[in-house]
C-alpha positions in Angstrom: -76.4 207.4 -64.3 -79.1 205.0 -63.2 -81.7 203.7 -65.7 -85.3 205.0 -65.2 -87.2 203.0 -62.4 -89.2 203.5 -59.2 -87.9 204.7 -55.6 -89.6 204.3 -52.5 -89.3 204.6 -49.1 -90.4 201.7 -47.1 -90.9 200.2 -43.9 -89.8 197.0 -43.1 -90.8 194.1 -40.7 -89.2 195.5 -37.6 -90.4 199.2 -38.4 -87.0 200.2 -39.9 -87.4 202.9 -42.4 -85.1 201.7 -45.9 -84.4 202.8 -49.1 -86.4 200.6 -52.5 -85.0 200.8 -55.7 -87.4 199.0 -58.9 -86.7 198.1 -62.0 -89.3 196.2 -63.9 -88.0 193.6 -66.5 -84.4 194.6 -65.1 -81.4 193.4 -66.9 -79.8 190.0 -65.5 -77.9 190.7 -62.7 -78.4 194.7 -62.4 -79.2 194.9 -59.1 -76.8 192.1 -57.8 -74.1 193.7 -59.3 -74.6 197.3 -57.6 -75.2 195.4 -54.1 -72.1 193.5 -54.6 -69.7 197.1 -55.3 -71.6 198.7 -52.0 -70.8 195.4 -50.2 -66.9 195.7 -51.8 -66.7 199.8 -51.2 -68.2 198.9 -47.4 -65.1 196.2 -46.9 -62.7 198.7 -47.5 -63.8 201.4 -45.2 -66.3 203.6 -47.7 -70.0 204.9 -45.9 -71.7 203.2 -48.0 -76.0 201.8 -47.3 -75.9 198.6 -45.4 -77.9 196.2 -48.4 -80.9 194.9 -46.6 -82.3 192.9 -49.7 -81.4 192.1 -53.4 -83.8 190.8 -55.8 -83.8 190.4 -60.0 -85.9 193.5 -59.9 -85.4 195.3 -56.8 -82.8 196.6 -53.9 -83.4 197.3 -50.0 -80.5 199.8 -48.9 -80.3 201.6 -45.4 -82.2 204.8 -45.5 -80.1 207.7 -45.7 -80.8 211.2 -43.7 -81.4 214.0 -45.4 -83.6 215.4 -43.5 -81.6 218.2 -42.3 -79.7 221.3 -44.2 -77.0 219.5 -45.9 -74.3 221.2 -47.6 -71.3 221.1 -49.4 -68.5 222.7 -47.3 -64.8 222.9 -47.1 -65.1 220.7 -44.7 -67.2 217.9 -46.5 -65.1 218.5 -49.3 -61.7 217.8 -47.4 -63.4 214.9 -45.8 -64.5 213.1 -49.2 -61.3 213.9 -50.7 -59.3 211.8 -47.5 -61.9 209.3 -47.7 -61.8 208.9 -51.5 -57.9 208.4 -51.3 -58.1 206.0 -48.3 -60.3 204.0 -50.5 -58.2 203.7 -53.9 -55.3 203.2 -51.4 -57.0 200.0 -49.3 -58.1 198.9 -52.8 -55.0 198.6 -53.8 -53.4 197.5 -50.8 -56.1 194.7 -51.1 -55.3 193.0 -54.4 -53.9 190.2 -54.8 -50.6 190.1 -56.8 -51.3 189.4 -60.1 -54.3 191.2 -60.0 -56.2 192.1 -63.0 -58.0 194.4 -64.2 -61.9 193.5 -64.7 -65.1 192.1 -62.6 -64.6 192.0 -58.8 -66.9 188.7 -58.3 -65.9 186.6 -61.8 -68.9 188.1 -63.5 -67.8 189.6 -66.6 -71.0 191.9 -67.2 -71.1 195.3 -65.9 -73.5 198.1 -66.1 -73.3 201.9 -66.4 -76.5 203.5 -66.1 -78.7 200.4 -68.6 -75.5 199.7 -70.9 -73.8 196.5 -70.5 -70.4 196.7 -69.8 -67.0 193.9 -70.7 -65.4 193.4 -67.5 -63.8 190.2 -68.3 -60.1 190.2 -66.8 -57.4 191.7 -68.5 -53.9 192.0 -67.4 -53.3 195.8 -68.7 -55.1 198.4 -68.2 -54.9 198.8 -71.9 -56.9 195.6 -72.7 -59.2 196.0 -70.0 -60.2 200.1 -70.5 -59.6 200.6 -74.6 -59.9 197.1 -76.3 -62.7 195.7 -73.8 -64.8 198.6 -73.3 -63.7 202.0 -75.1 -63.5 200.6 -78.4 -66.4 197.9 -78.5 -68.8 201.0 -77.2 -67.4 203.3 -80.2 -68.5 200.2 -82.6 -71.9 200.3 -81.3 -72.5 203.9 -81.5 -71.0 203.9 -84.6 -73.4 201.1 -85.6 -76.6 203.0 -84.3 -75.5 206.3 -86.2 -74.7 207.9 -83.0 -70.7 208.9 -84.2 -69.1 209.0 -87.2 -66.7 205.9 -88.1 -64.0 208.9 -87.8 -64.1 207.9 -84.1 -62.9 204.2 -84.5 -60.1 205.3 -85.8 -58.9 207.7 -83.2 -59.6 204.7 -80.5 -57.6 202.9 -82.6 -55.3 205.5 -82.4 -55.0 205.2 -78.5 -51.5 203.5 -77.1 -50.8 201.8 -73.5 -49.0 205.3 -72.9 -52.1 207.4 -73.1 -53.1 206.2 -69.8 -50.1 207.4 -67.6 -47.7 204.9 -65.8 -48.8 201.6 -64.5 -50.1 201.3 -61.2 -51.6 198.7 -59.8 -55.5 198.1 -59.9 -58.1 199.4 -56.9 -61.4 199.2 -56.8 -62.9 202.2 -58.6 -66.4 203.3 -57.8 -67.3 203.4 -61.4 -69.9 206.2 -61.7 -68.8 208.7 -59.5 -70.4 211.9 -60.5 -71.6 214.3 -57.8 -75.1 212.9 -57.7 -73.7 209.8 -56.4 -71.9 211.3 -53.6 -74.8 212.3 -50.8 -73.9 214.5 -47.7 -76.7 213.4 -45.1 -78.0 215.7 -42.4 -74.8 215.2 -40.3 -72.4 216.2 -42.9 -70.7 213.5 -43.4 -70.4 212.1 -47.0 -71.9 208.5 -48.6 -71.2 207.3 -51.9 -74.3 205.5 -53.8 -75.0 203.5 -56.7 -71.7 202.2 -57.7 -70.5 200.2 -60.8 -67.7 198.8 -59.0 -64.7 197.0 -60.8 -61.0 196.5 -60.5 -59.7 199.5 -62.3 -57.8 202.9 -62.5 -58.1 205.4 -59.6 -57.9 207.9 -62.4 -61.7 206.6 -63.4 -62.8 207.6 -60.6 -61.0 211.5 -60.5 -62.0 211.9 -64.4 -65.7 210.8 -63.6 -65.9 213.8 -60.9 -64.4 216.1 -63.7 -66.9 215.2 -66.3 -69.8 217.4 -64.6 -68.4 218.9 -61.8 -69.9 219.3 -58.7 -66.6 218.5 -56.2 -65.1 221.6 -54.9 -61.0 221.9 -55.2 -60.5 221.3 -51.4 -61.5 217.2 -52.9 -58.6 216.6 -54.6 -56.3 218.8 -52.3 -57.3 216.4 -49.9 -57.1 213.4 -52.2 -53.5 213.8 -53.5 -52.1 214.9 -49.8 -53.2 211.0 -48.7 -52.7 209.8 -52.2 -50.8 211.6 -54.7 -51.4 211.0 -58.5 -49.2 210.4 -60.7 -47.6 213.9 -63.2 -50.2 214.7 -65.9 -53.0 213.6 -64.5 -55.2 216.4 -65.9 -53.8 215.6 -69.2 -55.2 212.2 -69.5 -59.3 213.3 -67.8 -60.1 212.8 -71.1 -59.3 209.4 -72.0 -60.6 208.4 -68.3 -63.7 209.8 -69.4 -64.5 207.9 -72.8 -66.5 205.4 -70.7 -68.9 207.3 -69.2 -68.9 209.5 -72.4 -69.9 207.0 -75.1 -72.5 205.7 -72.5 -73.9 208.9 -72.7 -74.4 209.1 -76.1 -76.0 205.5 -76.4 -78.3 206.7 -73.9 -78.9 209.7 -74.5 -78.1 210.7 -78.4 -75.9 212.2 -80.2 -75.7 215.1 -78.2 -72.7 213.9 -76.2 -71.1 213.0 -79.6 -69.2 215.9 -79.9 -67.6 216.1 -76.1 -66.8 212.4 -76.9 -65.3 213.2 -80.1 -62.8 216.5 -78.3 -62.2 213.4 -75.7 -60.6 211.4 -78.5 -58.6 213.9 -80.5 -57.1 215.5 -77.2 -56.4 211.8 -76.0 -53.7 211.1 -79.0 -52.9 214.5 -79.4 -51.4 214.5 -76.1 -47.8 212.1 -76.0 -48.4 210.7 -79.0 
């Protein structure tokens, strides 16, 4: 979900071939906070582009190979479903007790795609998810004309129960729809343009749901390493609200109906 901007591939001083990334008049911090999450996913284990250089208007990754056939197999599938679990678990394993939910660095602006983000901490996944993020994004597409005020009210609607049983937080890529998940020429699977916060390993699954593209074999894989907790098919909706409402600020009011469905299944469900 990256905003419009200029790629290149480049050369730099000692003939290596990398990866540019440009944005123009770029939002403070954009492309400091994606190096920081491929710096955080690389510390826990994920394939993620070295960062060779970070600007206010620019990032250097590693070049990635696609030169050759890639493909999605049962095999890359199976892979990115272990790998995906190994992550959420050493995210986990790495926090801190007491951890909150929120910014990984103590910056409390995030992005998804252009649209700034709350990511102050929050102790509950409640505060952090609905009251910091779900419902402030309602407020401002309800503003713009984007969704009817209906939709306030059924975020208001939305209890600490909605999101399953407490877990503690992991590092969630943030944006994880198929198109940031590359196979290079090898096979083996890297994960791209992150919005990377503490957060819910449910994010993460919902985000791949959202527009498909991950074949079943992923999250056989996942929950063999990693099991979820019951119902978590139940509550892809609510996990995808986020990514949802940022859609429709971004895009129109096209997405308002899928975000709406989101919101009435949400407190339908265990209410």
């Amino acid at each position: 979900m990256s905003p419009t901007g200029r790629t290149s591939i480049i050369r730099l001083d000692d003939g290596t071939a990398a990866f540019r990334k440009a944005l123009t008049g770029a939002p403070e911090g954009f492309f400091a906070f994606e190096a920081a999450g491929l710096q955080a996913l690389a510390a826990l284990g994920a394939r993620v582009p070295r960062v060779f250089e970070v600007t206010a208007d620019q990032l250097i990754l590693e070049l990635i190979d696609t030169s050759g056939p890639a493909q999605t197999t049962t095999d890359t599938e199976a892979e990115f479903g272990q790998q995906l679990a190994q992550l959420h678990l050493a995210g986990q394993r790495s926090a801190v007790p007491g951890q909150q939910f929120g910014t990984l660095d103590g910056v409390s602006h995030w992005f998804l795609g252009a649209v700034p983000i709350d990511l102050q901490p929050a102790s509950t996944l409640y505060e952090s998810l609905v009251l910091n993020r779900i419902l402030p994004l309602t407020q401002q597409a309800i503003r713009t004309g984007l969704l009817a005020a209906e939709a306030a009210e059924l975020v208001n609607a939305i209890r600490p129960h909605h999101l399953g049983p407490e877990e503690p937080p992991t590092v969630v890529h943030g944006d994880l729809w198929a198109g940031n998940r590359v196979i290079d020429a090898a096979g083996a699977n890297w994960l791209v343009d992150p919005s990377c916060h503490w957060g819910h390993r449910e994010q993460d699954i919902a985000m791949m749901h959202l527009f498909g593209g991950f074949g079943p074999a992923v999250m056989r894989h996942y929950e063999q390493i990693f099991p979820l907790a019951a119902g978590w098919q139940q509550r892809i909706p609510v996990f995808q609200l986020v990514p949802l409402l940022v859609h429709v600020l971004l895009f129109g009011s096209g997405y308002a109906a899928s975000t709406m469905r989101a919101l009435q299944v949400t407190i339908s469900d265990r209410s």
